[in-house]
C-alpha positions in Angstrom: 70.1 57.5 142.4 72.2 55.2 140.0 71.8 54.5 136.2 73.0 51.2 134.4 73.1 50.8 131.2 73.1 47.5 129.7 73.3 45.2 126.8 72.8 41.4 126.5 73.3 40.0 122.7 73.4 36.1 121.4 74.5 35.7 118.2 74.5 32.3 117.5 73.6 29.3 114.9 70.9 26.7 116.4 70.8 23.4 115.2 67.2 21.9 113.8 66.0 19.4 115.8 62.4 18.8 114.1 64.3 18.0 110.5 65.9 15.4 112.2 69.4 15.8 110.2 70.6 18.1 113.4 72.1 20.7 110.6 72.6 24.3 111.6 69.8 25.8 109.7 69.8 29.4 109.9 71.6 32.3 112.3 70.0 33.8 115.3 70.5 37.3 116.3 69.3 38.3 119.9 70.3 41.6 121.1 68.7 43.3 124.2 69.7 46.9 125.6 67.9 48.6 128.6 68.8 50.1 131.8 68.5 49.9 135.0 67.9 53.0 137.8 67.9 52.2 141.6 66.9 54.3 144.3 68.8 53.7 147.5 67.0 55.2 150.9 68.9 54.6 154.1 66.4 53.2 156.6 68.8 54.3 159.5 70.8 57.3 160.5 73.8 55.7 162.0 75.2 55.1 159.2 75.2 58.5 157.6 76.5 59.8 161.2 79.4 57.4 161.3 80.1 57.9 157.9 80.3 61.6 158.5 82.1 61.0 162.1 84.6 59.1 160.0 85.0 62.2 157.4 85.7 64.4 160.6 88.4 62.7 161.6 90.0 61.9 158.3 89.7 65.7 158.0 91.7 66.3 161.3 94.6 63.7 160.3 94.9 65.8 157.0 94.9 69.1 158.6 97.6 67.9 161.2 99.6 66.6 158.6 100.0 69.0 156.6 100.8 71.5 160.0 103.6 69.2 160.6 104.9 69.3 157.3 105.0 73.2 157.4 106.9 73.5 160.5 108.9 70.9 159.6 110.1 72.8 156.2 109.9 75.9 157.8 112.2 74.9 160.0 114.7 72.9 157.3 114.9 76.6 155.6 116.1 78.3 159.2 118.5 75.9 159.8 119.8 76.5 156.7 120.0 80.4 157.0 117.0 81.0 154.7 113.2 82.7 155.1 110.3 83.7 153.1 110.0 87.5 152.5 107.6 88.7 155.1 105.7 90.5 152.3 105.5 87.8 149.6 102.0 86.2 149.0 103.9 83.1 151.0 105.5 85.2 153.8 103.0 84.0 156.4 103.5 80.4 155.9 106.5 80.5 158.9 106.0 83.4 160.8 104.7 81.1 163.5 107.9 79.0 163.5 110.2 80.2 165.8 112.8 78.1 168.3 112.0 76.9 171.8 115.0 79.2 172.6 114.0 82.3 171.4 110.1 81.7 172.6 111.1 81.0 176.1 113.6 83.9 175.6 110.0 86.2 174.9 107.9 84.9 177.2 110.8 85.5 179.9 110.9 89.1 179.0 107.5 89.8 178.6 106.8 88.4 182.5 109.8 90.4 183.7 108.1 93.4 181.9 104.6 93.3 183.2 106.1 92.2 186.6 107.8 95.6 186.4 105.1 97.5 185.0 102.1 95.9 187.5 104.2 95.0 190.6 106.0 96.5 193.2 109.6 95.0 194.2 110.1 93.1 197.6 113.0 95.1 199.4 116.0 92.9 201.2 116.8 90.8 198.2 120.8 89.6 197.0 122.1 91.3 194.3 122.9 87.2 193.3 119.4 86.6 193.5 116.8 86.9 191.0 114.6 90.2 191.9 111.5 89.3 193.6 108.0 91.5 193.2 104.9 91.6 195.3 101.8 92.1 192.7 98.3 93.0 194.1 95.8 90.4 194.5 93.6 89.7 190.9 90.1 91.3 191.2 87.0 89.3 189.1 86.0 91.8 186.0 82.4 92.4 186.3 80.3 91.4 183.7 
């Protein structure tokens, strides 16, 4: 629902025809004020759903952007040797920032470790090769 206010207003100074002599006679003052409300019903639904489909996706651009822009400072302040105190109000901002290096590093190590734990080693292996382990086949978890 809209409102609109409005104002329409002649001011002016008419000229007397019925005299003959064509003389501005006297000064006319019109002034009219009202308003105007509308009502505006959609008669279809795509609309609103593209409307809204459009919103969702404007939404998603946003939320990427500013995920990029976090990593991307985060990691301007690690190359430079800086960090935000783990327990300040802002210290989970980059604690999901860390370099390829270091993740692959992890992820390395953890395998290695549950290979260890879970597995047994194959025997006959080079000491120049990379240790080897035979893990037991994956059983379905019953529901």
């Amino acid at each position: 629902m809209t409102f609109s206010p409005f104002y329409m207003g002649n001011h002016t100074t008419p000229y007397d025809i019925e005299g003959g002599s064509m003389q501005q006679q006297n000064y006319t003052v019109a002034e009219n004020w009202g308003g105007q409300i509308n009502f505006m019903v959609p008669l279809d639904r795509e609309g609103l759903k593209r409307c809204r489909s459009i919103a969702a996706r404007q939404e998603e651009k946003m939320r990427l952007d500013y995920e990029l822009v976090r990593v991307l400072k985060c990691a301007e302040l690690q190359q430079k040797g800086f960090m935000l105190l783990p327990n300040s109000d802002l210290g989970h901002m980059c604690s999901d920032v860390v370099p390829i290096a270091k993740w692959k590093e992890d992820v390395e190590k953890a395998v290695e470790k549950k290979l260890k734990k879970e597995c047994k080693p194959i025997q006959n292996w080079k000491l120049w090769q990379k240790q080897k382990y035979q893990c037991p086949p994956k059983t379905p978890k019953k529901k």
